[in-house]
Structure formats: structure tokens, C-alpha cells
C-alpha positions as CSV (number, residue, x, y, z in Angstrom):
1,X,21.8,22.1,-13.5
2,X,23.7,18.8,-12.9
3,X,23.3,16.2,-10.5
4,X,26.4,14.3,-9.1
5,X,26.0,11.1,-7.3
6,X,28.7,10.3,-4.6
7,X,29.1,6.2,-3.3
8,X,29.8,4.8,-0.6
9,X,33.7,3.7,-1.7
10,X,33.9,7.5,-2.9
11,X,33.2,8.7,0.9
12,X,34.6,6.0,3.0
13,X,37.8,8.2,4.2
14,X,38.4,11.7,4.9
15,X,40.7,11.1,2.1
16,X,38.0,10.8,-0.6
17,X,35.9,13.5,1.2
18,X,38.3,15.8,0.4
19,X,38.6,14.8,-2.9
20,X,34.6,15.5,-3.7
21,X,35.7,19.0,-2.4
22,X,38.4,19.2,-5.2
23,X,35.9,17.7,-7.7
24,X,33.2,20.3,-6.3
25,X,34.9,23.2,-6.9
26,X,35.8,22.7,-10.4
27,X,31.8,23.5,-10.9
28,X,30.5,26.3,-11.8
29,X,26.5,25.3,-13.0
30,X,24.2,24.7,-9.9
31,X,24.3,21.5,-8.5
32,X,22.5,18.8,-6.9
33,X,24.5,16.3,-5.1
34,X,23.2,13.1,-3.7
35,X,25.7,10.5,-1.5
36,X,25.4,7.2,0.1
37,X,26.4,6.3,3.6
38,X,30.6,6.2,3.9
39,X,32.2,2.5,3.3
40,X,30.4,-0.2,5.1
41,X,28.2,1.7,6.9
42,X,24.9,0.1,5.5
43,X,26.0,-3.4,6.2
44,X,27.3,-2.4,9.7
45,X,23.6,-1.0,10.3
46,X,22.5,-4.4,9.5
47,X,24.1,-5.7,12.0
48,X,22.8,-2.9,14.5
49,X,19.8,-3.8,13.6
50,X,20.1,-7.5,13.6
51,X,21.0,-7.3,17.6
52,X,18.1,-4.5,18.3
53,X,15.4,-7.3,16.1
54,X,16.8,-9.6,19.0
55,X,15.2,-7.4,21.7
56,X,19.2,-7.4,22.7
57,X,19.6,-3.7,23.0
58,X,22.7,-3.4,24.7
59,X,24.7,-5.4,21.9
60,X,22.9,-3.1,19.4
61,X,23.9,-0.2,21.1
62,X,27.2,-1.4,21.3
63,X,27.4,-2.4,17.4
64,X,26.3,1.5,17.2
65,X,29.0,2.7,18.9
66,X,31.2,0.9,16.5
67,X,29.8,2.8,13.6
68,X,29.9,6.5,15.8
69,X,33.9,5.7,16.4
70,X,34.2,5.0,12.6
71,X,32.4,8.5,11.6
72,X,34.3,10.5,14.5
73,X,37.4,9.2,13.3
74,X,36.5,10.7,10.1
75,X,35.6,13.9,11.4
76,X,38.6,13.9,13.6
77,X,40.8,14.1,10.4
78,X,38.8,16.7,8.5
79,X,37.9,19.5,11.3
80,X,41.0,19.7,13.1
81,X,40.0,22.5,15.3
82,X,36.1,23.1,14.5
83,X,33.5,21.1,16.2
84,X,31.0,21.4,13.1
85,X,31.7,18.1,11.9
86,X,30.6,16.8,15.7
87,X,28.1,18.9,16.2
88,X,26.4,18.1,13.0
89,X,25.9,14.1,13.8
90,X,25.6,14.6,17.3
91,X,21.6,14.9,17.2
92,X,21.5,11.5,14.6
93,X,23.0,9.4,16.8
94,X,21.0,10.8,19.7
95,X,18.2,10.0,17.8
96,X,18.9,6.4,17.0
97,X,20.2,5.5,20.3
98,X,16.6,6.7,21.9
99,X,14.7,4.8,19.0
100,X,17.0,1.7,19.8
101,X,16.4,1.7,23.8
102,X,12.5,2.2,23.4
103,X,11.7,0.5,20.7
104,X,10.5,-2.9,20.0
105,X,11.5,-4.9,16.7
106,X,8.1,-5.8,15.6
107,X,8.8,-5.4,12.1
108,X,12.1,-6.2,10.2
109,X,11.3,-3.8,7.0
110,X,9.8,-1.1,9.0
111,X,13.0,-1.1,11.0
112,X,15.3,-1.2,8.9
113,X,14.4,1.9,6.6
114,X,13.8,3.2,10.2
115,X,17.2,2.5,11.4
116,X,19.0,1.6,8.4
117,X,18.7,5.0,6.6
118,X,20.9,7.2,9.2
119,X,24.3,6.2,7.3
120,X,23.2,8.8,4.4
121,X,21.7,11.3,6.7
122,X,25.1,11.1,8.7
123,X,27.4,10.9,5.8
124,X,25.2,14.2,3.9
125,X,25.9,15.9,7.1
126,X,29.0,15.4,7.7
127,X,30.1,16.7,4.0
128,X,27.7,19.5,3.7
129,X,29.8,20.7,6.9
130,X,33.2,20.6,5.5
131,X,32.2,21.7,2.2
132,X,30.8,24.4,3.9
133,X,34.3,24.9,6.2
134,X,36.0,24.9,2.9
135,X,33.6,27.8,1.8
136,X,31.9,25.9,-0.9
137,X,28.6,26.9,0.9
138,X,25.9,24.7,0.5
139,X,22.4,23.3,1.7
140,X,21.2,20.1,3.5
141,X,18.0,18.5,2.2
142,X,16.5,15.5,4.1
143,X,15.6,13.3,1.3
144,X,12.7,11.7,3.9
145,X,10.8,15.1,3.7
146,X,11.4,15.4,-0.4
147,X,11.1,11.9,-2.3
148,X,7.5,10.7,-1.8
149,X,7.1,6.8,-1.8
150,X,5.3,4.1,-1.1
151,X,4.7,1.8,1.8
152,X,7.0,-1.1,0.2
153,X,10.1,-1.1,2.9
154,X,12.7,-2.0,1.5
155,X,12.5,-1.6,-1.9
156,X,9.5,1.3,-2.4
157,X,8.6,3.0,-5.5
158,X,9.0,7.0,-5.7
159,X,5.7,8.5,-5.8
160,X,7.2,11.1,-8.5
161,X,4.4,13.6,-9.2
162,X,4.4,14.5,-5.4
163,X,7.9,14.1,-5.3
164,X,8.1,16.8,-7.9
165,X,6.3,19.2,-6.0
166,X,8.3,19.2,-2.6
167,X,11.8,18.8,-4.5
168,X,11.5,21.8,-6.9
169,X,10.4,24.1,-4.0
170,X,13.3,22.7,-1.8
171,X,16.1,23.2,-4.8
172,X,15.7,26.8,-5.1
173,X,18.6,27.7,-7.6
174,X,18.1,31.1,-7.1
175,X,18.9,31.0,-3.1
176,X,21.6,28.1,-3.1
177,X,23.9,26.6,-6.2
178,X,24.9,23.8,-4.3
179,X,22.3,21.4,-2.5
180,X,23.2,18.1,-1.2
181,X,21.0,15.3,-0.4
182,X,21.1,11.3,0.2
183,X,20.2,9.0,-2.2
184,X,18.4,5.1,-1.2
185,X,15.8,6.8,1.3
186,X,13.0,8.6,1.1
187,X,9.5,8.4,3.2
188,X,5.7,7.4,2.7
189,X,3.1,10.1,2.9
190,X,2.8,9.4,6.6
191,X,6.3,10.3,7.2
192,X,7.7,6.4,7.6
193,X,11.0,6.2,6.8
194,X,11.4,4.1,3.1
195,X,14.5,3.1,1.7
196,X,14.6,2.0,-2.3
197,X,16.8,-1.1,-2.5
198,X,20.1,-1.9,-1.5
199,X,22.9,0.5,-4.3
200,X,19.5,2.2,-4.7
201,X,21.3,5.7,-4.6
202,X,21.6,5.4,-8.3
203,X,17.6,5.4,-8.4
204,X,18.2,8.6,-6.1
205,X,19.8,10.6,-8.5
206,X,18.2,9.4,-11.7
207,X,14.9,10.6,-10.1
208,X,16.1,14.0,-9.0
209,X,17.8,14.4,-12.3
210,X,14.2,13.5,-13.9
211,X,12.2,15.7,-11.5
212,X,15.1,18.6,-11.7
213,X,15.0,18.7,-15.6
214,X,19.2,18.2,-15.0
215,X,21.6,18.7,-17.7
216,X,22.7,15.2,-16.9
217,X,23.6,12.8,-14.2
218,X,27.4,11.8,-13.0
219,X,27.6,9.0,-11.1
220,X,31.4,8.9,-9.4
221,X,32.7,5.3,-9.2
222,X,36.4,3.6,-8.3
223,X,36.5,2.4,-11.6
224,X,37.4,4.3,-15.2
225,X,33.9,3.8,-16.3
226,X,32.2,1.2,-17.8
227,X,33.9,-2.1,-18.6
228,X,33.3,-5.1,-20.5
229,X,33.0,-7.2,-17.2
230,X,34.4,-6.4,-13.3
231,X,38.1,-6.3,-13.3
232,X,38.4,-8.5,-10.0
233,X,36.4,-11.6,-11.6
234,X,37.7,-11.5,-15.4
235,X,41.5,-10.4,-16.5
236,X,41.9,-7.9,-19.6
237,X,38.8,-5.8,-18.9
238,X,38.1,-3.8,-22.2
239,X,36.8,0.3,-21.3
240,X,33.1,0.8,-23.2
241,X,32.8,4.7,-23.7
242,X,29.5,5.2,-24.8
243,X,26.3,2.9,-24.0
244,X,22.5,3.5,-25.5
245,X,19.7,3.5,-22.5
246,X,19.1,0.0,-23.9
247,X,22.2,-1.4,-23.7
248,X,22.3,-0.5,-20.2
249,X,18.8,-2.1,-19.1
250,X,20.1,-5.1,-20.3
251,X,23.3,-5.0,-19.0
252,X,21.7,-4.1,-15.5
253,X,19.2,-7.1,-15.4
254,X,21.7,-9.2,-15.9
255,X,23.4,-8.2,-12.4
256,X,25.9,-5.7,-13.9
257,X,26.5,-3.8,-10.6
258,X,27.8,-0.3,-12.1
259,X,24.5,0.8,-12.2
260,X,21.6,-0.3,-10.4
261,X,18.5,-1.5,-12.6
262,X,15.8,1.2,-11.8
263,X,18.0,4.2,-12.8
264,X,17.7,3.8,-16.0
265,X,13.7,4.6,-17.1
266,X,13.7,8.2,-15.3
267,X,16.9,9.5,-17.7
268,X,15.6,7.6,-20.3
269,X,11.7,8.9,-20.3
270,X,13.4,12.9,-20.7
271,X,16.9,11.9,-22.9
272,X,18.9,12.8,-19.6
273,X,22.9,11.4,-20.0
274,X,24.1,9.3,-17.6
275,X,28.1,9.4,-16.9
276,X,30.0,7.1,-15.2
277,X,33.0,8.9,-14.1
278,X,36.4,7.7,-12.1
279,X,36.5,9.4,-8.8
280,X,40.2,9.3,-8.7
281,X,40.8,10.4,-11.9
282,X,37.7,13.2,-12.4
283,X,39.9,14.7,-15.3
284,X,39.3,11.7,-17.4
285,X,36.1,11.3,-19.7
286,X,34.9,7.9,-18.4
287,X,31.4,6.5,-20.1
288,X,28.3,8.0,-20.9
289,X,24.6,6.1,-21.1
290,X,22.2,7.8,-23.7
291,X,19.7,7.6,-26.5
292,X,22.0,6.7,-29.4
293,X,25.7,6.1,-29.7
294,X,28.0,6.2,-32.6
295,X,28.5,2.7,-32.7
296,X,27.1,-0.3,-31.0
297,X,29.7,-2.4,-28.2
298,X,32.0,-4.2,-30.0
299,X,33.2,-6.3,-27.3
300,X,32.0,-9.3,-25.4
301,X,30.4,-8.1,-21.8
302,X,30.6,-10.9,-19.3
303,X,28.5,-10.9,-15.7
304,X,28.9,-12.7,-13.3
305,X,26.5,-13.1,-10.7
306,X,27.0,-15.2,-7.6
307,X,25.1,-16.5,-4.4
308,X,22.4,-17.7,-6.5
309,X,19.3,-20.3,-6.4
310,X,18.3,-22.8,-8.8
311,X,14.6,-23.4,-7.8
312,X,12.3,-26.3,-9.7
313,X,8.9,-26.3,-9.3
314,X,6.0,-29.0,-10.5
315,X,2.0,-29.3,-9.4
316,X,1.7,-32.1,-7.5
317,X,-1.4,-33.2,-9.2
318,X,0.8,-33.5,-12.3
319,X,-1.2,-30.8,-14.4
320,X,0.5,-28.7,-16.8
321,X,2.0,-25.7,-15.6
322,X,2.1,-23.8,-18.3
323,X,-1.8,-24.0,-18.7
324,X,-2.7,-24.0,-14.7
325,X,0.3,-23.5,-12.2
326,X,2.2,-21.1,-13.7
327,X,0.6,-17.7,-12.1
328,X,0.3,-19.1,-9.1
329,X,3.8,-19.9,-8.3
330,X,5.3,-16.4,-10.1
331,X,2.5,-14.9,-7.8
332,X,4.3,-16.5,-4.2
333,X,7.8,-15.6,-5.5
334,X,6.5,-11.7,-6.1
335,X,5.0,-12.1,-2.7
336,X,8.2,-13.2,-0.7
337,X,10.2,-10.7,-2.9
338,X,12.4,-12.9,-4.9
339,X,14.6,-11.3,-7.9
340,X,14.0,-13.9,-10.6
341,X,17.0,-14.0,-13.0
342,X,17.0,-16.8,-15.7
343,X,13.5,-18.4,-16.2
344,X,13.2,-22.0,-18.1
345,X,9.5,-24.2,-18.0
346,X,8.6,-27.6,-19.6
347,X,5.4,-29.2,-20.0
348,X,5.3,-30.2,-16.0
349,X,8.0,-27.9,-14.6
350,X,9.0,-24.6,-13.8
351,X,12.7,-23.5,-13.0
352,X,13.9,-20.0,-11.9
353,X,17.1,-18.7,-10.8
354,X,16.9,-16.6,-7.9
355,X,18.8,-13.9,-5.7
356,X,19.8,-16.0,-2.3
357,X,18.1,-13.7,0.0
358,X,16.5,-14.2,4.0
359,X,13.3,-13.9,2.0
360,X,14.2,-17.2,0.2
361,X,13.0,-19.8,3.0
362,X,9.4,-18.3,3.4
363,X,9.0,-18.7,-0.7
364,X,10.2,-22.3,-0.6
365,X,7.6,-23.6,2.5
366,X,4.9,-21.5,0.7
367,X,5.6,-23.1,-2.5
368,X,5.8,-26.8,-0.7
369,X,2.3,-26.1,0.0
370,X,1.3,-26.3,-3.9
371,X,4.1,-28.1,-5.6
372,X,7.1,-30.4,-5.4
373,X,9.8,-28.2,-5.0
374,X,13.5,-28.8,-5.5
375,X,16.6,-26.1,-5.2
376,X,20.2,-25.8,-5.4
377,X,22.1,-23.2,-3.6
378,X,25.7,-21.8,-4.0
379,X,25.5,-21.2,-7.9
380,X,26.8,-18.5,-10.2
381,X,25.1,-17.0,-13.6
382,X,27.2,-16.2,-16.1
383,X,26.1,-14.0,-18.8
384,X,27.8,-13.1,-21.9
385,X,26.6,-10.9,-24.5
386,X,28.5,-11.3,-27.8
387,X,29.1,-14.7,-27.3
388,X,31.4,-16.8,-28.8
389,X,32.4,-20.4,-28.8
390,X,35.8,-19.3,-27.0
391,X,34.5,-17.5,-24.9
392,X,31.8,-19.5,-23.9
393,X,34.8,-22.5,-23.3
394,X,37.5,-20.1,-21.8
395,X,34.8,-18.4,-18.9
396,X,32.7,-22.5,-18.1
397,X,36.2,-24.6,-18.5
398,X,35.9,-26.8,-15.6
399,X,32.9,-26.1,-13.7
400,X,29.6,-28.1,-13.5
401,X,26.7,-26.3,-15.7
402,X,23.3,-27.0,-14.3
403,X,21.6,-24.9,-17.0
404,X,21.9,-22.9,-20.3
405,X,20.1,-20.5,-22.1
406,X,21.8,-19.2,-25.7
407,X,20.4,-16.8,-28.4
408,X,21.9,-15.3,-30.9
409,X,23.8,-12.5,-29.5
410,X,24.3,-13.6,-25.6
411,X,24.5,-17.0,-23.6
412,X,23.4,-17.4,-19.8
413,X,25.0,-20.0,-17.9
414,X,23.8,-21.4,-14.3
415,X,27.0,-22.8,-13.1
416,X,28.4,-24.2,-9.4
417,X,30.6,-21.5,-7.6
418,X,34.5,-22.3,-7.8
């Protein structure tokens, strides 16, 4: 059994729908495939929900409307004559436009798992109907009533014995080769809606590969794979075939977006591959993550990650922070969610690079209330692993560095954004 892991950019256009159906039917080993909502979706959801957390319903409503034209369009082109594709998203949007007239935004997480999660379950319907129109029959799986999580909105943790349980009994392999299902949502035991962090579809599929025993994992990108650093920051991008489970960690902590940071431990805890393949050229090999490689990278990986926060913190009472402070301020920044990147402390400070996020104004008044607090906003990290002098010159040439950290295989730089 394989899994195969769909993104957003790979189901944005009736175009690339119809290309999964190409990709699909070159399979012949039971399959479990898990997609994200198409294109933009989830960031146009944020903005339905952004009017609805106003208590401005018609707007949200009308932002709504904007996303059901954008689907229908996209049905429009695939079922010329059937009304499948309609009929299948009909009841989703009926659903969401009752929740958005009666309810009241009370709770921005709650909502927006609540609301947020009906790109996938629209996008999942949508191609289970025309894969099943182009007789590559199928079943839908709502990933709400199968993936067992925890309370956290937002960003909850898979609850993966019970998980097990309900997903094994769902996949029946002997009824249906072909399930598909939607990755970044799940549900608590109560049956709340929970998604697992934004690009959290990866997570999705690493977890049904784990809990499926898969073959391996294939996640379909727009790029040929893994390279050495993204091809729209950083000119002569070098392809990396092969990556150990390792390798990737790192590579994901330091904001490498190919593959989201939590996908990693469930392949890694039952030696399950990982490949990153290109979605318009599915012929084509692309990279594969696993327990050992031939030979380690030989070529410098640069990430760049941008909209970041330089934040210093010292005890007013001018203790050490190492010795007093220093739990006490990780503990606030754990508590209002912040991502901490790059960590550096003295004697009487503390400084951490931080995600830019809506969470970031509640962690800098809380921390006011126990130190002096500083921050600088609108800063990029760079990180390069295999550094070198000329590289290090080439990639920081004119820009202002506000902090470095260098070892001896990799060099992080907190930098002003150009």
C-alpha cells in the first residue's frame, strides 16, 4: 500500500486535477490519497472568517461566495454534462453558510478549524467525483471522523493509537483500492473540528502512512524534488536526490518549506521513504528521505526565512537569567504559541528569533509584565549548512546583520529584509 499526498498548487486548476487522474492510473498497488484544499483556498477562508470574527456576516458570506464561484468554475471545466461535481459540494457550502449566519465568533481557534477546514473536505470531494467519472472508482473518508486529536486548534497533536483504530477499519483494502482523504484536519474526541498547522497536510500523510504500515509516502510538489535552496530566492539551485531522516529534521527546522517539520518522526519511527516527486513531470525520480543514503549532501543548502522577530528580553530586577528568568519567559512564549527559531542568552539577557504571527503582541505585553523587553520586526534568517566564507559573503553582501550563530558545518544569520 502507498500513500500519495496531493497540495494545494497540484489542485488549484482543473488542469492539474486531471493530471492526478493521469498520475492515478498509472497505479496498480492500493492506495491512500490525502489532498489539501485547491490554490488559495485556505488563505481565502481566512479571510471568511476574518469578516464572520467581526460579527459582519453578510461580508463573510459574501467572501464565501467568492471561494464557491472559484470551485464551480472548476467543476464547470471538469463535468461538462454531469452534475456530480455540483452535487457533491452542494451540501459543504450549505453547511458553512448556516454555521456562518448563526453562529457567533467567540473563539478565533475554535472557528477557524471549524470553518477553515471545508477547503479539503471540498477539494477531496470534488476529486473523488471525477476520479470516479473517469472510472478510477474510489472512496471518500472524512479525515474529522478518522484522525483522533487533541483540543490544541490550530496546531493539535494526532492522538495516534485511536487514530489507528478508526483508520484501519475505514481503509478496507479488500473493499476499495483507492481511498482518498484530506490532510491538515482532523477532530477531538468530542467531534470539534481540529486542524494540524498551516502545510500540515504533510503531517496527514506521514501519519496515515505510519498508522497504514505504507510502502512509502509520495508527496507531489511543483518542484523536481529537493533542492539546495528555493529557486525563486537563490539562482543555480543544485537537485539533492537522496536525504537521511536526519538531514531532513534539520533542514525542516530551519524553515525549509518542502516538507513540513512534524512529518518526519512518524516515517522515521517504522523506516517508511518519503519521496518528493514533481507533479508535472511524475516520470521523473525526484528525491527520496530515508534511514541512510549512499552519500551525505555535498552541497551547500541555504534557507531563507522571512517576516521574522528579533525579541530581547532581561529581568528587570537585574538577576541572572540563566539561573532565574529563563523558564519563565520560554514558558509565556510556549503559551502564546510562538515558533522560536535561533536562540542566543548572556549573563542578563535573553534573545530569540521568532515567527511574526497575530499571536506575537499578546507574548510581548505578557513579557513587559516580567522583563524589559525589546524587538525588531521585518528580519530574515538565513541558514546555510556547509558553509563557507564565500558563501557566507556572496548570500549577507550588503545587508545589515543583527545577529550570528556559526558552527562548524552551518551558519545562521538574523539579517534586515532587502
Amino acid at each position: 500500500m502507498k500513500v500519495y499526498k496531493f497540495g494545494g498548487a497540484s489542485v488549484r486548476s482543473a488542469e492539474g486535477i486531471k493530471n492526478i487522474v493521469k498520475i492515478v492510473s498509472d497505479v496498480t498497488d492500493p492506495l491512500f490519497i490525502v489532498i489539501s484544499a485547491m490554490g488559495k483556498t485556505t488563505n481565502a477562508m481566512e479571510l471568511v472568517l476574518e469578516e464572520f470574527m467581526k460579527a459582519n456576516h453578510k461580508a463573510s458570506l459574501e467572501k464565501l461566495a467568492e471561494v464557491e464561484s472559484y470551485h464551480n468554475d472548476i467543476i464547470s471545466e471538469l463535468f461538462s454534462i454531469s452534475e456530480n461535481g455540483k452535487n457533491a459540494v452542494k451540501p459543504l457550502f450549505d453547511e458553512l453558510k448556516k454555521a456562518i449566519s448563526e453562529g457567533v465568533g467567540d473563539d478565533y481557534d475554535r472557528w477557524y478549524d471549524h470553518l477553515v477546514s471545508y477547503g479539503e473536505l471540498i477539494s477531496t470531494r470534488i476529486i473523488s467525483a471525477y476520479l470516479n467519472e473517469c472510472d478510477i472508482q474510489n472512496e471518500w473518508l472524512d479525515m474529522r471522523n478518522l484522525l483522533v486529536t487533541d483540543s490544541n486548534f490550530r496546531e493539535a497533536n494526532v492522538k495516534m493509537n485511536d487514530s489507528q483504530i478508526r483508520l484501519q477499519k475505514a481503509a478496507d483494502f479488500s473493499k476499495n483500492r483507492i481511498y482518498i482523504g484530506q490532510g491538515f484536519i482532523g477532530a477531538n474526541i468530542n467531534g470539534d473540528p481540529t486542524t494540524l498547522g498551516r502545510e500540515g497536510s504533510d503531517y496527514t500523510a506521514a501519519v496515515v502512512g505510519n498508522l497504514l504500515d505504507a510502502e512509502s509516502v509520495s508527496i507531489w510538489k511543483d518542484v523536481p524534488g529537493i533542492l539546495n535552496a528555493d529557486p525563486r530566492l537563490f539562482e543555480n539551485t543544485v537537485h539533492i536526490p537522496e536525504l537521511t531522516y536526519l538531514d531532513a529534521v534539520e533542514l525542516a527546522y530551519s524553515g525549509a518549506q518542502i516538507i513540513h517539520p512534524k512529518t518526519i518522526k512518524p516515517l522515521e519511527n517504522k523506516h517508511i521513504p518519503l519521496y518528493v516527486r514533481p507533479f508535472g513531470s511524475p516520470s521523473e525520480a525526484g528525491s527520496v528521505i530515508k534511514a541512510t543514503t549512499e552519500k551525505p549532501i555535498d552541497v551547500p543548502v541555504l534557507i531563507l526565512r522571512k517576516n521574522q522577530v528579533l525579541i530581547t528580553v532581561r529581568p528587570r530586577d537585574f538577576s541572572f537569567v540563566l539561573e532565574e528568568s529563563l523558564s519563565k519567559a520560554f514558558v509565556i512564549m510556549n503559551k502564546h504559541r510562538l515558533k522560536i527559531s535561533l536562540i542566543q542568552s548572556s549573563a542578563i539577557s535573553i534573545s530569540v528569533c521568532v515567527d511574526n504571527t497575530r499571536y506575537l503582541a499578546g507574548a510581548l505585553d505578557e513579557l513587559g509584565n516580567e522583563f524589559k523587553v525589546n524587538y525588531n520586526e521585518n528580519l530574515e534568517l538565513l541558514t546555510i549548512r556547509g558553509i563557507t566564507d564565500e558563501i557566507v559573503q556572496k548570500t549577507t553582501d550588503g545587508r545589515t546583520i543583527l545577529l550570528t550563530q556559526r558552527t562548524r558545518r552551518s551558519g545562521r544569520y538574523l539579517m534586515k529584509e532587502v
